[in-house]
C-alpha positions as CSV (number, residue, x, y, z in Angstrom):
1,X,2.9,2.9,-36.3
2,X,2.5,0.0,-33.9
3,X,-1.0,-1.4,-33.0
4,X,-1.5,-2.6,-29.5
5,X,-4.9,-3.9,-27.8
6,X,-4.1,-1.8,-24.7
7,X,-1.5,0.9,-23.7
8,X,-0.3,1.2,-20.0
9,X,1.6,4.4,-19.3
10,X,3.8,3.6,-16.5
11,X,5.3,0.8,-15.2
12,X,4.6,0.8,-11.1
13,X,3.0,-1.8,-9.3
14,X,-0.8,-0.7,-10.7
15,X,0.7,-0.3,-14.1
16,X,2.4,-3.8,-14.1
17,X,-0.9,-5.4,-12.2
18,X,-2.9,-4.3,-15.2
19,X,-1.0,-5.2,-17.6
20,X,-0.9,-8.6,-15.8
21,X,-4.2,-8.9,-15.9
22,X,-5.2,-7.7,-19.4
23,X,-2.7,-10.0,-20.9
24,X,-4.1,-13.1,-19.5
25,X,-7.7,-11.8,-21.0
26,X,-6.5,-12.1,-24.3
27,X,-5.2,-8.8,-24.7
28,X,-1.1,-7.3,-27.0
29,X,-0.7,-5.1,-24.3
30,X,2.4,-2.2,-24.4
31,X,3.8,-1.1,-21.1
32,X,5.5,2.3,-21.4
33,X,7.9,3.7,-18.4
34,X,9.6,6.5,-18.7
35,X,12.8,5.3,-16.3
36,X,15.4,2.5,-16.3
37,X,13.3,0.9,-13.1
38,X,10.4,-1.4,-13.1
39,X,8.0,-1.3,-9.6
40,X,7.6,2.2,-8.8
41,X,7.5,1.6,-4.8
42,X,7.5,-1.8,-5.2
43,X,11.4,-2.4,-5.7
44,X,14.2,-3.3,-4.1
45,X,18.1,-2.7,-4.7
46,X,21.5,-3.4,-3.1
47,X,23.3,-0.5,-1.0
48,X,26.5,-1.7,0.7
49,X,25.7,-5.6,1.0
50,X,22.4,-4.6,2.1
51,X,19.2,-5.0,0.1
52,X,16.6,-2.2,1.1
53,X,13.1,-1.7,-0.1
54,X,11.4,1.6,-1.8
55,X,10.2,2.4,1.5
56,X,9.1,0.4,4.6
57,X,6.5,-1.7,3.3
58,X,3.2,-4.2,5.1
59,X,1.1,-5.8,2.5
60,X,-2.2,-6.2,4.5
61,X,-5.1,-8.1,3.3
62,X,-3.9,-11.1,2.4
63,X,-6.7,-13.8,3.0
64,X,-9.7,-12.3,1.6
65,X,-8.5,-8.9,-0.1
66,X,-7.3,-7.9,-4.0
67,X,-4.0,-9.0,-4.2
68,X,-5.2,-12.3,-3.1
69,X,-7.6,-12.3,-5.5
70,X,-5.0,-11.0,-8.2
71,X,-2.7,-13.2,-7.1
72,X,-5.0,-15.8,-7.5
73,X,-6.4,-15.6,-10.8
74,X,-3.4,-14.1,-12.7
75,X,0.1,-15.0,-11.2
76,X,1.7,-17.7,-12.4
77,X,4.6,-17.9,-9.6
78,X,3.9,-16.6,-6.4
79,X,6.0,-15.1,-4.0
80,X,6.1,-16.4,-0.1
81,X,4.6,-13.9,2.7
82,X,6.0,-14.5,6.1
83,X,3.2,-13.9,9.1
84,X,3.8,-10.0,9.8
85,X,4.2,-10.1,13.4
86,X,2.4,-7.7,15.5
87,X,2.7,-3.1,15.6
88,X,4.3,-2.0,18.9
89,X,4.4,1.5,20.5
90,X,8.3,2.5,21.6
91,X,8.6,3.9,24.6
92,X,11.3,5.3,27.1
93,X,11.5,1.6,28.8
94,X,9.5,-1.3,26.6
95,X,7.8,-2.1,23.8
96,X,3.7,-2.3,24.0
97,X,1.6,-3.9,21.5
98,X,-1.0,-1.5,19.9
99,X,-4.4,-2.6,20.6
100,X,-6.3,-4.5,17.8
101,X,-10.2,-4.5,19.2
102,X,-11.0,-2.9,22.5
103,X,-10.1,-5.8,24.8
104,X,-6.6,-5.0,24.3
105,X,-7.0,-1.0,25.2
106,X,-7.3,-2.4,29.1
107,X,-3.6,-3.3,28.6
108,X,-2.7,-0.6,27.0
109,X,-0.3,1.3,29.6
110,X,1.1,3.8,26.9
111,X,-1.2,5.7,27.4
112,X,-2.9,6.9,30.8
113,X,-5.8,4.8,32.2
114,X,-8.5,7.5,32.1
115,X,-7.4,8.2,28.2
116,X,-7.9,4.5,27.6
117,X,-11.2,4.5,29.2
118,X,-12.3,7.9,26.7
119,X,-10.8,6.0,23.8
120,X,-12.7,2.8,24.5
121,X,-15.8,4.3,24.8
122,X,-15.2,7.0,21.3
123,X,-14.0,3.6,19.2
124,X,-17.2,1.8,20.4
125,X,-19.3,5.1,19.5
126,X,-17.6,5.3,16.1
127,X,-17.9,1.5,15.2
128,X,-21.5,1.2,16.2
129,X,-22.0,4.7,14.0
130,X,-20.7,3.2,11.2
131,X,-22.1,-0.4,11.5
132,X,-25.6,1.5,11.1
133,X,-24.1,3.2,7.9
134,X,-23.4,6.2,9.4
135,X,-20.4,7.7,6.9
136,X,-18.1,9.2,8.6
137,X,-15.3,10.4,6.2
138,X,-16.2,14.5,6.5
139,X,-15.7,14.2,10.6
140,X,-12.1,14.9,11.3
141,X,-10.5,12.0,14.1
142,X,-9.9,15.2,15.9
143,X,-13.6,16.6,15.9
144,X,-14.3,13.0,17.1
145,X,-12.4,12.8,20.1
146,X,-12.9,14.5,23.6
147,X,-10.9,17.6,24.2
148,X,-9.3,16.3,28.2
149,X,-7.1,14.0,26.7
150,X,-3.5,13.7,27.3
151,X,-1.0,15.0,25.6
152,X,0.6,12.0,25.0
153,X,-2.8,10.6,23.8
154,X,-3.2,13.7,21.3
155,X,0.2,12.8,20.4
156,X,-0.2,9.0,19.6
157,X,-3.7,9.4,18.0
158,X,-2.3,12.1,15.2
159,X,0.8,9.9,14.7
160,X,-2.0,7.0,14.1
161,X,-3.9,9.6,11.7
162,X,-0.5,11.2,10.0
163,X,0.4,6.8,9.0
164,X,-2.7,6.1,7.9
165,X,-3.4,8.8,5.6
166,X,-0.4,10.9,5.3
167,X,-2.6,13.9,7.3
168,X,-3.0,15.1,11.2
169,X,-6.0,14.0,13.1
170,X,-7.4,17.5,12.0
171,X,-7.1,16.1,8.6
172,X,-7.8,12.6,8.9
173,X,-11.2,11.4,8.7
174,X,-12.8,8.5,11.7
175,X,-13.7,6.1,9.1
176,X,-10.0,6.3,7.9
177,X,-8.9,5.1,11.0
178,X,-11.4,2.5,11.4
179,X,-10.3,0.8,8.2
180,X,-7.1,1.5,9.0
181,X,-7.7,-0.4,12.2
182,X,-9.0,-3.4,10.4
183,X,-11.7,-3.5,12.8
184,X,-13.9,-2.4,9.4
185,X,-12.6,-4.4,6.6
186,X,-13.2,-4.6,2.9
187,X,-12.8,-8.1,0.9
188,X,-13.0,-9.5,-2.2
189,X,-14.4,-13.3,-2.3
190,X,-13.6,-15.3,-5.1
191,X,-17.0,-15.6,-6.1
192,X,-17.4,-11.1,-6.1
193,X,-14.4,-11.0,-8.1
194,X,-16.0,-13.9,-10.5
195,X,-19.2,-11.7,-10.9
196,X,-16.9,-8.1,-11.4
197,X,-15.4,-9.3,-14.7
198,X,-18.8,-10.9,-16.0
199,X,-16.7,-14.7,-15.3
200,X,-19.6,-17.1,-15.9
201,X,-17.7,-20.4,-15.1
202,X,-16.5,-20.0,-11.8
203,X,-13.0,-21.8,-13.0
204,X,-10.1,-19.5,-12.9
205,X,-8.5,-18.1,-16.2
206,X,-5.5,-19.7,-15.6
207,X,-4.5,-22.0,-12.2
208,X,-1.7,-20.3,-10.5
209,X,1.2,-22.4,-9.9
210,X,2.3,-22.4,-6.2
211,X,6.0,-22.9,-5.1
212,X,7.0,-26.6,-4.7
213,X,6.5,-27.5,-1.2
214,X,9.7,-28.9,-1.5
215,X,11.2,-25.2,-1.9
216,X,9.6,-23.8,1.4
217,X,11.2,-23.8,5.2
218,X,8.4,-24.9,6.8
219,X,9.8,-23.3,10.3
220,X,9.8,-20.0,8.7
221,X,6.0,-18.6,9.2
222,X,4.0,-21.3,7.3
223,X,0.8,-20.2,8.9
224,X,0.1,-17.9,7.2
225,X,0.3,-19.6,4.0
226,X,-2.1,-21.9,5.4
227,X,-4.3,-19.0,6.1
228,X,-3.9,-18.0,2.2
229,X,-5.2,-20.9,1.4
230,X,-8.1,-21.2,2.8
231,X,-11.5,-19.3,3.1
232,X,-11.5,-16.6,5.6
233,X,-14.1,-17.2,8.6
234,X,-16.2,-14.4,8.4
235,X,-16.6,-12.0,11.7
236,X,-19.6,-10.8,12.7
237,X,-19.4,-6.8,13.5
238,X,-19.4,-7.4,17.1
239,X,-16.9,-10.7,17.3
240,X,-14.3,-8.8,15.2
241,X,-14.8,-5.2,17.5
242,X,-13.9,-7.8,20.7
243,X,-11.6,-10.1,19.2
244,X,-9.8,-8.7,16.0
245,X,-6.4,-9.9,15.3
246,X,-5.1,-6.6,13.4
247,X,-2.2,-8.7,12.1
248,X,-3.8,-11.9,11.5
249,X,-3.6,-11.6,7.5
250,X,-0.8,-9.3,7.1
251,X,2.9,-10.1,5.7
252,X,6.2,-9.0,4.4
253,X,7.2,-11.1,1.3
254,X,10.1,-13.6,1.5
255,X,13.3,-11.5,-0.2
256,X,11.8,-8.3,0.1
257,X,9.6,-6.1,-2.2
258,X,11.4,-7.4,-5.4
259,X,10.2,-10.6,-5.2
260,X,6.5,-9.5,-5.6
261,X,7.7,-7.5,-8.5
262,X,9.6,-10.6,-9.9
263,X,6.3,-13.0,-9.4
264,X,4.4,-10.0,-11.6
265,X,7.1,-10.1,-14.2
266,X,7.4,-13.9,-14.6
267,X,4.1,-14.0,-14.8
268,X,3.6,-11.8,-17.9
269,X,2.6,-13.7,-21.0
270,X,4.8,-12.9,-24.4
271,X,2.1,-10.9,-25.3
272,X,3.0,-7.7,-23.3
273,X,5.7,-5.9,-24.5
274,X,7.5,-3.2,-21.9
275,X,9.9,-0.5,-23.1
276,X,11.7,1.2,-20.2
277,X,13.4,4.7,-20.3
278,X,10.1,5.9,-22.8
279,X,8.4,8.8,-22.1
280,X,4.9,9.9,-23.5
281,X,4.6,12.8,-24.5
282,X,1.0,13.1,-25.0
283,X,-2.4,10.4,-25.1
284,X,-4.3,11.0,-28.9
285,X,-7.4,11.6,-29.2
286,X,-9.7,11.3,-32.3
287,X,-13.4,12.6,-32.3
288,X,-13.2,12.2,-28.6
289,X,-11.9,8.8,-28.2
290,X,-8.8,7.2,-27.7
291,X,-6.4,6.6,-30.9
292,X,-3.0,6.1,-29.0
293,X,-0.5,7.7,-27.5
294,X,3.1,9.7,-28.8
295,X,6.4,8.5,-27.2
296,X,9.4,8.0,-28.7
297,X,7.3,7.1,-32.0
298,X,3.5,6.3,-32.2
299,X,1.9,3.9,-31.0
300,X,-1.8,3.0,-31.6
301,X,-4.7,1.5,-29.3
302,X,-8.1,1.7,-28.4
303,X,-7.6,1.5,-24.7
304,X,-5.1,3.4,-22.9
305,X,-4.7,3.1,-18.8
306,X,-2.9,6.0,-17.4
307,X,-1.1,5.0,-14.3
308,X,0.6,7.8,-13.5
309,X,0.2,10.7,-11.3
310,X,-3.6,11.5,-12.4
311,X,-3.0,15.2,-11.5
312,X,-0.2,15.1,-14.4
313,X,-2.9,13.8,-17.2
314,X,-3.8,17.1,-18.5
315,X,-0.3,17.6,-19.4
316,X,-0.5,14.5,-22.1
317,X,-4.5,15.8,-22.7
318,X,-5.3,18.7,-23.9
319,X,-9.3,18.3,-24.5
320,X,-10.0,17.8,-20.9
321,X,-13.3,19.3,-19.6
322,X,-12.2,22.3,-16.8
323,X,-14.2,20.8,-14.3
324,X,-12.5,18.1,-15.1
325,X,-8.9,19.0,-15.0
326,X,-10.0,21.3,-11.4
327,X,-11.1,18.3,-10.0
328,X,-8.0,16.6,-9.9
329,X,-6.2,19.5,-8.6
330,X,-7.8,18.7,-5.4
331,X,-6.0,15.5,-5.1
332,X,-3.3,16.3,-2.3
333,X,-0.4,13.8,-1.6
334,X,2.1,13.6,0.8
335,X,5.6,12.9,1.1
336,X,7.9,10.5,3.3
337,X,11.4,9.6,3.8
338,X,12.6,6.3,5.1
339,X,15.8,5.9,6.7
340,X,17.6,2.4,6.0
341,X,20.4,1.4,8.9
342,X,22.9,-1.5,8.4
343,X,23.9,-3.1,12.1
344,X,27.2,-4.6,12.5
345,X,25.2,-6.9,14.7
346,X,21.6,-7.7,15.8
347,X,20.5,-5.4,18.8
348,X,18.7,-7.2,21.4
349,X,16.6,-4.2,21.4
350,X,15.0,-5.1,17.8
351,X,14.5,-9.1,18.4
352,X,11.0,-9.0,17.3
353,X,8.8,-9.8,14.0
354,X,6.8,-6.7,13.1
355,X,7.0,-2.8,13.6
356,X,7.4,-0.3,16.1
357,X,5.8,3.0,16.4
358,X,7.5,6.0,17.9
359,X,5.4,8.9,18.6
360,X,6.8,11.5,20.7
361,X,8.2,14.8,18.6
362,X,9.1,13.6,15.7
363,X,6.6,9.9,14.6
364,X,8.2,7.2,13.3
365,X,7.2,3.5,11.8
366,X,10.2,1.3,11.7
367,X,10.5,-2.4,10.8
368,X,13.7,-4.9,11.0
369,X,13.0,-6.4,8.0
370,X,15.9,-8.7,8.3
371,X,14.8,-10.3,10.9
372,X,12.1,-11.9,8.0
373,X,14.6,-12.7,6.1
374,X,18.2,-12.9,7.1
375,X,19.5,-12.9,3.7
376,X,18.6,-9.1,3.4
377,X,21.6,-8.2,5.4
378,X,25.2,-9.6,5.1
379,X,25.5,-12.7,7.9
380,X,25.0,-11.8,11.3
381,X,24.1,-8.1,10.8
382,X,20.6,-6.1,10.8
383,X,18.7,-4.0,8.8
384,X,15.9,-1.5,10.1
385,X,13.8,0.9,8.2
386,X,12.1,3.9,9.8
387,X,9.7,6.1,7.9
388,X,8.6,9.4,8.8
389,X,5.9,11.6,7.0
390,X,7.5,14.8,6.2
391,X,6.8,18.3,5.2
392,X,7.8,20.5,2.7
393,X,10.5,22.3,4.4
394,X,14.7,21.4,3.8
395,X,15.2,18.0,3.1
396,X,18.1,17.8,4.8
397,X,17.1,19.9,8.0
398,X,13.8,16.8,7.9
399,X,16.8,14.1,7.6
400,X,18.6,15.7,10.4
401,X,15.7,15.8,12.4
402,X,14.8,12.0,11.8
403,X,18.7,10.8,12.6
404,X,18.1,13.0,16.0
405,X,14.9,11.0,16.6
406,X,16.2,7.7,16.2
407,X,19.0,8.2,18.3
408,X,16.7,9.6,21.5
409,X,14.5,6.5,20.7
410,X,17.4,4.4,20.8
411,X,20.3,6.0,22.1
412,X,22.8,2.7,21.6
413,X,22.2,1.7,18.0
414,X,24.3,4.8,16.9
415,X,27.6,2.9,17.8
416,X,26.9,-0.1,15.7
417,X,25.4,1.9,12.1
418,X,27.8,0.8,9.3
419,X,25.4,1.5,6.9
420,X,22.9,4.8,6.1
421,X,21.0,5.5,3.3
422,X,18.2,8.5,2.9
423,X,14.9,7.8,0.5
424,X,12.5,10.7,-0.1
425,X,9.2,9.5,-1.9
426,X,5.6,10.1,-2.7
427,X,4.5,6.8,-1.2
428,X,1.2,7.3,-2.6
429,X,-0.5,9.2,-5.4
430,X,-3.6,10.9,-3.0
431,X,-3.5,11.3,0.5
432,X,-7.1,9.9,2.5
433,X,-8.1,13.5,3.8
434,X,-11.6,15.0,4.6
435,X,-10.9,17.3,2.2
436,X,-8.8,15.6,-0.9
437,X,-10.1,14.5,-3.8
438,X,-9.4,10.8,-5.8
439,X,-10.1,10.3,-9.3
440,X,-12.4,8.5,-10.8
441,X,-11.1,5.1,-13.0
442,X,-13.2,6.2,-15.9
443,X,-12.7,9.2,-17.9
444,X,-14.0,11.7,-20.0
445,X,-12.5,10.3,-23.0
446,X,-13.6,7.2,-24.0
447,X,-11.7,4.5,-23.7
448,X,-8.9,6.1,-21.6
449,X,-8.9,4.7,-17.7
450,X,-6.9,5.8,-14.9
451,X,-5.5,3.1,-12.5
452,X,-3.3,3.8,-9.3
453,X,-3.8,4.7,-5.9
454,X,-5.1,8.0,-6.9
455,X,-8.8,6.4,-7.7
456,X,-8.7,4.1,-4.4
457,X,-9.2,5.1,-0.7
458,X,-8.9,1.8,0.4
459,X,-5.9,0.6,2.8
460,X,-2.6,1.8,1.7
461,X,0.2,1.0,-1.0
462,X,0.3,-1.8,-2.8
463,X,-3.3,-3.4,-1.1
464,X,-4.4,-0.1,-2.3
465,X,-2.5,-0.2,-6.2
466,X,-4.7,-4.3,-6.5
467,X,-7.7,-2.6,-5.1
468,X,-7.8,-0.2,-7.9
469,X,-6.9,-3.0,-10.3
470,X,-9.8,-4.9,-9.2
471,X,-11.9,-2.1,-10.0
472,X,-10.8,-1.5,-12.9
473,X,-11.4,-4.6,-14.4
474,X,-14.5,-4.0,-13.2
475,X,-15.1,-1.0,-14.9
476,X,-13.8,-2.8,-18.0
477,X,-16.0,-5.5,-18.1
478,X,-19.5,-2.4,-17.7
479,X,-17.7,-0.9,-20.5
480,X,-17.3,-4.1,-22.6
481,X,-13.5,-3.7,-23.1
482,X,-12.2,-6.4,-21.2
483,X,-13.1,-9.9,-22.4
């Protein structure tokens, strides 16, 4: 039998960010992944002389939120984020940028004037509500919202809801879709991440070593670099409800998804070891506390972080309280497909850095990604995601559905499609309803912590993955397991 400091079970992007981040406190950590691929959503891969992502992908919070913070005080290569650009609503005839803070609304000619007017006045209500510390995750967006809208105001605010949390507006609480909005916003200052892990020198672990300036474009989006770099100017709640920039610390990495997942493998220290295409079979327990875990042989640890799907755990634990174990059943996900089309040649229609939102019948979020970074698609040619939230219902009939969609948003780009490819994912472990539930990081064995973004309501995806990690260490450091 092998002895480790730590176990990680799974190898995603919360599983590899742990790992990370207990290696560089000292700790022989063993990452076990039970397929041939490292990253989870957080990948990348070739199809046809194209290079698509594991989904369509924003990584928001940049500036002042955990990945910073992560990326900070454990990375020791760091990959390059080009300035997001800004979310647009599709129409019949144009593209309109989606209001960040209530100014824009008064421009916002997607919608109806006298829907505009309602909204304004709800999204004030709502912030003001929840400056005072109002909660409002049990009041449905729909609950929230007058009932004389427009249809095409119902119809954009549950494509809004569905995005953000995977659920309708029925679903889909209004403090979701404030954070979601970024007019709330969480952060993590350098000196709140210090105090989380029980840091008393304020120095970092270990100094992160930035790309040579000599290796950066600087025409390609250095600003927002310059923005990483530097301390975020704090809002007041009233400055950021008039003037928020919703994109202002946003981006999409330089060469896709994979090189955030190549900056987190580089930057693992010899001391974690990762075994790929190893499934555990069960987590060990002795006299209530963590011993190891059973794979393809033993292994032995007094820490083990779970990472994968946390309604899965009692299948590797069988001493789980029932309370316990019915907890987690509430924890409801939902499921998306993304649709990945290679251009024969840039469309005049797609010239523009960010996303688009299309929310008649059937909602999309779509993003030319190449026009970040050219090299994604062969010279002179496009790529474009577009991600729906699906149901349960034929895959195919859902796929069918989305191609139809496309083509009645954009009836010419069907002509110049030389290359199609279908992903169907989970994109997160637990969906932000009223209703669902999250787990909690601890559990009740000792010793065994559950990290993904099935213990974090927090933005979305990967923000969401570092959020956790962040609290985990937290956790750790209460729990006197971390340094």
């Amino acid at each position: 039998m092998k002895k480790y400091d730590v176990i990680v079970v799974g190898a995603g992007v919360s599983g590899l960010l742990a790992a990370l981040t207990l290696s560089k406190h000292g700790k022989k950590v063993l990452v076990l992944e039970k397929k041939r691929h490292l990253g989870g959503n957080c990948n990348s891969y070739m199809v046809e002389g194209y290079q698509v992502d594991t989904g369509v992908h924003a990584i928001t919070h940049l500036i002042e939120g955990p990945l910073k913070r992560l990326m900070d005080n454990y990375f020791d290569y760091l990959p390059v984020f080009e300035d997001y650009g800004h979310y647009y609503v599709k129409t019949e005839n144009a593209l309109v940028k989606v209001p960040s803070n209530l100014k824009d609304f008064v421009t916002f000619d997607a919608l109806p004037r006298k829907d505009r007017v309602l909204l304004f006045q709800i999204l004030t209500k709502a912030f003001t509500l929840s400056s005072f510390g109002i909660d409002l995750s049990n009041q449905s967006v729909y609950d929230f919202l007058p009932k004389n809208l427009s249809k095409d105001t119902y119809d954009f605010v549950d494509t809004i809801s569905t995005f953000l949390s995977g659920r309708s507006m029925k679903e889909t609480s209004a403090q979701r879709v404030l954070w979601g909005s970024s007019l709330l916003r969480d952060s993590v200052t350098q000196e709140q991440f210090d105090a989380m892990i029980g840091r008393s020198d304020p120095k970092k672990l270990q100094s992160a070593e930035f790309i040579p300036v000599s290796f950066l474009q600087s025409h390609l989006h250095a600003s927002l670099q310059a923005r990483m770099t530097k301390a975020a100017q704090p809002f007041t709640s009233l400055e950021r409800l008039a003037t928020n920039d919703v994109n202002s610390s946003q981006g999409y990495p330089r060469k896709g998804l994979n090189a955030l997942l190549n900056s987190i493998l580089y930057s693992l220290p010899e001391t974690v070891e990762i075994k790929k295409e190893c499934e555990v079979i069960s987590i060990l327990v002795q006299n209530e506390k963590i011993s190891g875990v059973e794979a393809d042989e033993i292994y032995t640890s007094d820490i083990v972080i779970y990472t994968g799907f946390a309604t899965e755990l009692p299948k590797l634990v069988k001493c789980l309280p029932t309370d316990y174990v019915e907890n987690l059943k509430g924890i409801v996900t939902s499921k998306s497909l993304t649709i990945w089309l290679g251009l024969e040649k840039e469309l005049p229609e797609f010239n523009y850095i960010g996303s688009e939102i299309w929310f008649k019948d059937f909602a999309y979020w779509a993003m030319p990604i190449s026009n970040y970074d050219p090299s994604l698609a062969p010279n002179d040619k496009q790529l474009i995601g577009f991600s729906f939230v699906i149901d349960n219902k034929s895959d195919d009939k859902e796929i069918k559905k989305a191609y139809d969609t496309i083509f009645r948003a954009h009836p010419n780009i069907e002509k110049h499609i030389e290359m199609h490819h279908e992903q169907i994912t989970i994109p997160e472990k637990a969906a932000v309803t009223i209703d669902g539930k999250f787990a909690d990081i601890r559990t009740p064995v000792l010793n065994l912590y559950i990290a993904g973004t099935d213990t974090d309501k927090r933005s979305m995806g990967i923000t969401r993955a570092a959020y956790s990690i962040v609290e985990l260490l937290k956790i750790l450091t209460e729990d006197g397991n971390l340094n």
